[in-house]
C-alpha positions as CSV (number, residue, x, y, z in Angstrom):
1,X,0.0,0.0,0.0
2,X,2.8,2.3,1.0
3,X,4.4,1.7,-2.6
4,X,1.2,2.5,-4.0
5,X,0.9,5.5,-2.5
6,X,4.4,6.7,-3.9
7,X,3.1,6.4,-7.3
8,X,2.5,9.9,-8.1
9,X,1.7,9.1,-11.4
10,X,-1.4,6.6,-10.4
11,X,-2.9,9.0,-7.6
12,X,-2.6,11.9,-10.0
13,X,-4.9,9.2,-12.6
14,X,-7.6,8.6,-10.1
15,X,-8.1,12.4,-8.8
16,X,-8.6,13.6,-12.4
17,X,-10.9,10.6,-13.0
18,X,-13.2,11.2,-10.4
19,X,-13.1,14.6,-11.1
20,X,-14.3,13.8,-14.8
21,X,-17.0,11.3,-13.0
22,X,-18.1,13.6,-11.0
23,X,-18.7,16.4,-14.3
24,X,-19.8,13.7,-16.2
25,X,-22.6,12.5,-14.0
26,X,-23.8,16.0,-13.3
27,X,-23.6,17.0,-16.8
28,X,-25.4,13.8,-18.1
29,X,-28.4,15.1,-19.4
30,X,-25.9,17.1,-22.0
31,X,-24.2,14.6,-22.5
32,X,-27.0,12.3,-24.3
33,X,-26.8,15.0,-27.4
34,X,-25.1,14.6,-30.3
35,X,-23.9,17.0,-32.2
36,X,-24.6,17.1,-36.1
37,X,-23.0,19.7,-38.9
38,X,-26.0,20.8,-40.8
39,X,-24.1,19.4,-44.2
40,X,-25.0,16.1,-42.3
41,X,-28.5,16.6,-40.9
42,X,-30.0,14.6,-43.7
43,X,-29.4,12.0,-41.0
44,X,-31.7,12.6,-39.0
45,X,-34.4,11.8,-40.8
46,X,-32.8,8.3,-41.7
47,X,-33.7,6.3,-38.5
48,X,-31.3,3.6,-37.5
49,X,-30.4,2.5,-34.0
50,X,-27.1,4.5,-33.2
51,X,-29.0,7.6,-34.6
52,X,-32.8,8.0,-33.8
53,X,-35.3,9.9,-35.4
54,X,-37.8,9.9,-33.2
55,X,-38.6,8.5,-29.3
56,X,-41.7,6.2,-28.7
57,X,-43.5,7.6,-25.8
58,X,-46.7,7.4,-23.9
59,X,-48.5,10.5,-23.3
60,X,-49.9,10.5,-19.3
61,X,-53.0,11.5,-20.8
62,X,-55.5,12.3,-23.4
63,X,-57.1,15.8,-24.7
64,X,-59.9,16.1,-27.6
65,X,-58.4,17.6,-30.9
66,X,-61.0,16.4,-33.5
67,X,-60.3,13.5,-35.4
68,X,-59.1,15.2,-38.6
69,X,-56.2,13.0,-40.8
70,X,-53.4,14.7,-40.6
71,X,-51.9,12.3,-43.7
72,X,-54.0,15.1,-45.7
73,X,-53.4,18.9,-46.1
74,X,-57.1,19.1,-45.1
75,X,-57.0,17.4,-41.8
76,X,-53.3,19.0,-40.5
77,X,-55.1,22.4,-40.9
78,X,-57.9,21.7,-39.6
79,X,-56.4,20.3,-36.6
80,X,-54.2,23.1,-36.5
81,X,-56.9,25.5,-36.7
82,X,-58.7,23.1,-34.0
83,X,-55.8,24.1,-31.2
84,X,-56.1,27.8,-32.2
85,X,-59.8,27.8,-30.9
86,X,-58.9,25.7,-28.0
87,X,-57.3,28.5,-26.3
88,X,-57.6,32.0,-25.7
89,X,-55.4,34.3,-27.7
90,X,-52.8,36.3,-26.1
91,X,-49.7,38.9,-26.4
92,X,-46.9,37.4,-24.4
93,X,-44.1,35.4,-26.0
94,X,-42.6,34.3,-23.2
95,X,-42.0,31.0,-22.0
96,X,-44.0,29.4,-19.3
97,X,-43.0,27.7,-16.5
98,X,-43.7,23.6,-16.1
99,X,-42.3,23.3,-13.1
100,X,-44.4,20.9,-11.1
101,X,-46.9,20.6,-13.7
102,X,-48.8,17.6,-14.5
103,X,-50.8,16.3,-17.7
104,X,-54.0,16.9,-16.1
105,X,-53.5,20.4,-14.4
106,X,-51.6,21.1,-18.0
107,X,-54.7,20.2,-20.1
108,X,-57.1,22.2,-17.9
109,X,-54.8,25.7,-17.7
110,X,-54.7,25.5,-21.8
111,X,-58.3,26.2,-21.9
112,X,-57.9,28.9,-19.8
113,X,-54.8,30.6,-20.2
114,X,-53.1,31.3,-24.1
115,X,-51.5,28.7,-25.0
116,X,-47.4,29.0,-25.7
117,X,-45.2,27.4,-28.4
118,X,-44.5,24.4,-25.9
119,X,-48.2,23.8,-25.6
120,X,-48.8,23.8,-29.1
121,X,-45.9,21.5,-29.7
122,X,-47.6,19.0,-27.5
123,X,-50.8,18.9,-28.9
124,X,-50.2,18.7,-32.8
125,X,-48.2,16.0,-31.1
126,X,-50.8,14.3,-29.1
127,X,-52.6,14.4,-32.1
128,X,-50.1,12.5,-33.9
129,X,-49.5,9.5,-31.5
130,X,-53.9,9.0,-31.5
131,X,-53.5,8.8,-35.1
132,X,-50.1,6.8,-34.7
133,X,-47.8,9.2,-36.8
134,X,-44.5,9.8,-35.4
135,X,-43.7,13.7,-34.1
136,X,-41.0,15.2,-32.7
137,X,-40.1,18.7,-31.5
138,X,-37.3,21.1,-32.6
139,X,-36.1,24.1,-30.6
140,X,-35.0,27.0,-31.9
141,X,-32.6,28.9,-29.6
142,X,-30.9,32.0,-29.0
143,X,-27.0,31.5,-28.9
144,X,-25.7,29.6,-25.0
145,X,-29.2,27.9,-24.8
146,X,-30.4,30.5,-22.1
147,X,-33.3,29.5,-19.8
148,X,-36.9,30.3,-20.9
149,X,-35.9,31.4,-23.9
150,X,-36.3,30.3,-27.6
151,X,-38.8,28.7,-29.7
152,X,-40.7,25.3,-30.5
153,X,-42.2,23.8,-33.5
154,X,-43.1,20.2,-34.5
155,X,-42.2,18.1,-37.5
156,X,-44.9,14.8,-38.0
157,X,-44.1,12.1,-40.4
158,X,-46.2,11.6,-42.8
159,X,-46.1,7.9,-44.1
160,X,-48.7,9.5,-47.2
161,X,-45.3,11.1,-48.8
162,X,-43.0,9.5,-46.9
163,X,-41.7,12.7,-45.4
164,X,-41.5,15.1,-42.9
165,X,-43.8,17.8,-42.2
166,X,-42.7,21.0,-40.1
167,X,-45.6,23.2,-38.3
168,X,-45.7,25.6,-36.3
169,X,-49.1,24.6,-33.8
170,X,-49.1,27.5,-31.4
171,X,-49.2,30.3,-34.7
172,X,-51.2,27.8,-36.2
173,X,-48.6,27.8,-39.3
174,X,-48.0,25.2,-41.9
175,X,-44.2,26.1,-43.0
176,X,-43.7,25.9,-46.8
177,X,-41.6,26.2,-49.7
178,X,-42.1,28.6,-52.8
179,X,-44.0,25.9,-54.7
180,X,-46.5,25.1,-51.7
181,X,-44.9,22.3,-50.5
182,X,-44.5,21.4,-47.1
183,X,-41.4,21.3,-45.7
184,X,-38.8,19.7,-43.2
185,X,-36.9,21.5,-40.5
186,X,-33.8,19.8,-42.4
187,X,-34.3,21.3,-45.3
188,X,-35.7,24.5,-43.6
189,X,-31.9,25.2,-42.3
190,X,-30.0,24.1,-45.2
191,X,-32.4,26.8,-47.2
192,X,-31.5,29.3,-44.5
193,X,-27.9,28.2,-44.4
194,X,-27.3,29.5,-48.0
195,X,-29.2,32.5,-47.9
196,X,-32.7,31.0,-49.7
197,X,-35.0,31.6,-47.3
198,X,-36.6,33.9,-48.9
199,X,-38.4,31.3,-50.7
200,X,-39.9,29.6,-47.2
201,X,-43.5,31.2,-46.2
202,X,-45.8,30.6,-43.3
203,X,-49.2,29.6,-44.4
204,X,-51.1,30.6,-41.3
205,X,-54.5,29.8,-43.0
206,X,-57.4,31.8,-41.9
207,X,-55.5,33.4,-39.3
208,X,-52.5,35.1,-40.9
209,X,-53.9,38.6,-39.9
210,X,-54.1,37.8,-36.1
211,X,-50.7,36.5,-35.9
212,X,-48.8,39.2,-37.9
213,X,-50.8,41.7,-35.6
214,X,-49.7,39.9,-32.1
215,X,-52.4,37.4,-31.5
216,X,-49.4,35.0,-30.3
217,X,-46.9,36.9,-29.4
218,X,-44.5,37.1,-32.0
219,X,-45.1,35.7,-35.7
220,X,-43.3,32.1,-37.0
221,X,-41.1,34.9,-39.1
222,X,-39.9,36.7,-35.9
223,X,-38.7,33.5,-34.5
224,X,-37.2,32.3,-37.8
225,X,-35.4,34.8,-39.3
226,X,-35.8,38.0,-37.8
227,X,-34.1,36.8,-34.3
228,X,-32.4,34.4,-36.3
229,X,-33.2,31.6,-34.2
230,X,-32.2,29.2,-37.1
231,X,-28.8,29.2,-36.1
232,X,-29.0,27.2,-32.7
233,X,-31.7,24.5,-33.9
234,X,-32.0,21.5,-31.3
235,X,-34.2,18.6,-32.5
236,X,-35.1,17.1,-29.1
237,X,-36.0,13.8,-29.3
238,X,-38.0,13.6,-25.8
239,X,-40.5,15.3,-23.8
240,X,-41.4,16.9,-20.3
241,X,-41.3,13.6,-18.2
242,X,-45.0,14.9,-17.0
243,X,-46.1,14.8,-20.5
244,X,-45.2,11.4,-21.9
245,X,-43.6,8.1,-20.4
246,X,-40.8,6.4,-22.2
247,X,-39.4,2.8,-21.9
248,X,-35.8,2.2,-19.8
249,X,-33.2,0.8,-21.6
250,X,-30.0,-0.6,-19.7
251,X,-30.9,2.0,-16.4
252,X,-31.5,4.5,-18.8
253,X,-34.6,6.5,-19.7
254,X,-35.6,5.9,-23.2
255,X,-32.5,5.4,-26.5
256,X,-29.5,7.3,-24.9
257,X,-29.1,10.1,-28.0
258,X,-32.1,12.2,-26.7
259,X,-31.7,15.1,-28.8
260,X,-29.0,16.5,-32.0
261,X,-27.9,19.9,-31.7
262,X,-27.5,21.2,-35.1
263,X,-24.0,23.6,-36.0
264,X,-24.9,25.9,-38.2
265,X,-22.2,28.5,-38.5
266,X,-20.0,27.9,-35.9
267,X,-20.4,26.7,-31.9
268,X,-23.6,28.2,-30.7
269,X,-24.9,26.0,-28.7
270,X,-24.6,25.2,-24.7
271,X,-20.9,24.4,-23.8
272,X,-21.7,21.6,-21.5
273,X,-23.2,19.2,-24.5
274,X,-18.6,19.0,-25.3
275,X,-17.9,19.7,-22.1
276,X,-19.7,16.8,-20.9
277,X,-18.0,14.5,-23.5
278,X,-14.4,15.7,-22.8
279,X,-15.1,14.6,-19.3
280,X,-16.2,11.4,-20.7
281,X,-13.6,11.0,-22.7
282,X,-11.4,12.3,-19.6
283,X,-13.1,9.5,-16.9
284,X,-12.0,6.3,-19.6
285,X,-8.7,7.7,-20.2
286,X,-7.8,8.4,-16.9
287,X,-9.5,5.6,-15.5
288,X,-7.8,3.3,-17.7
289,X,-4.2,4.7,-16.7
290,X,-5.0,4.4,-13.2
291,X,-6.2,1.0,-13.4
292,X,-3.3,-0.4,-15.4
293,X,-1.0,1.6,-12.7
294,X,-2.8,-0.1,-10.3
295,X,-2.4,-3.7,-11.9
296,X,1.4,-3.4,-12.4
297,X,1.9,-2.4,-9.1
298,X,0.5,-6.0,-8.0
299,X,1.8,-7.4,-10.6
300,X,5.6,-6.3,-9.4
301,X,5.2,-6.3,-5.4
């Protein structure tokens, strides 16, 4: 033991290792994103194991939204328009507060109080999994992921054209290309990437008035462009754990990739997604040297 403790080499090992256990662990939820240039994001609309497109969950509850198809143009707006006359319009663009929320005291205050982008995200995608369509939810960020800050907006796969379809539920927007079509988020940031995105509109339906004149806050544009939230895009592969239930794999909640931040120009998204894999990287390597220390200390004495 007294040998051991001679090797400075071996005690140095552990100390850093525990120190990069002890980041690691706290920085775990960051650590579960994976980083994606946005040459690449095509990806992420390929689902395979290593790289998800999408999280199977449960929602804890159920809310009326019609029963429109939303394989059809017909049935996604009307839907759309559906959540619009759910809830009360309103001014504020702020994020809300979940904070020990649950589905039920959620799905009561939306009837009652205007509903924000996060809201809307969750019911186009309630009405996704009734209909058994996969949906997920992008974020759209200001630079350093601050708190309570940003956007959200839903993509839902629609087996019809074998594609993705991005919405914006809370302005009640469909978002599209110069042609009409509906478009994805990935092609949505590859357009804005190289300066097109002029050619992307928001087809609000019968409410474009109201929502360029405030009656949610801020128009899909203002989020978009205009704040230029396109350049810290998150697609986030899971939801608020009192909104949906997801299956545990190996101790962990759900497929361990819960979410791909996308680099647009450059590092703007929240340091801790690398940090937390440098001290990863940091607890094996480390690890490893004190361990074969260790062993060839026992193998000699």
């Amino acid at each position: 033991m007294a040998s051991f403790l001679k090797d400075r080499l071996a005690l140095l090992a552990l100390v850093i290792a525990l120190l990069c256990t002890w980041q690691t662990y706290a920085n775990r939820y960051y650590l579960r994103f994976l980083p994606i240039p946005v040459s690449m994001a095509e990806i992420v609309n390929r689902d395979s194991w290593w790289i998800p497109d999408f999280e199977p969950s449960t929602p804890l509850g159920a809310i009326d939204l019609g029963d429109f198809d939303l394989r059809t143009e017909d049935g996604l707006r009307k839907t759309l328009n559906f959540i619009q006359e759910l809830s009360p319009p309103n001014s504020d663009n702020q994020l809300p507060s979940y904070d020990g929320t649950d589905f039920e005291a959620w799905a009561k205050k939306i009837t009652i109080n205007p509903i924000f982008c996060t809201d809307g995200s969750y019911l186009i995608i309630l009405a996704a999994e009734r209909q058994g369509l996969k949906a997920r939810e992008w974020h759209l960020l200001p630079r350093g992921w601050p708190s309570g800050q940003g956007h959200s907006v839903v993509e839902i796969f629609n087996p019809s054209t074998d594609s993705w379809q991005l919405v914006d539920a809370q302005h009640g927007a469909i978002v599209r290309g110069r042609s009409g079509e509906i478009l994805d988020m990935v092609t949505v940031l590859k357009m804005y990437s190289e300066k097109a995105h002029k050619n992307i509109w928001m087809d609000y339906g019968p409410y474009k008035e109201q929502m360029l004149n405030g009656m949610r806050g801020a128009s899909s544009e203002v989020y978009f462009f205009e704040t230029d939230q396109l350049e810290t895009p998150v697609l986030q592969l899971r939801t608020g754990t009192w909104f949906a239930s997801v299956e545990r794999n190996f101790g962990l909640s759900g497929h361990f990739v819960i979410g791909y931040p996308i680099l647009m120009d450059g590092w703007t998204h929240d340091h801790r997604v690398w940090w937390s894999k440098l001290t990863a990287f940091g607890m094996a390597m480390f690890g490893g040297l004190f361990l074969i220390r260790l062993f060839r200390r026992r193998g000699t004495g």
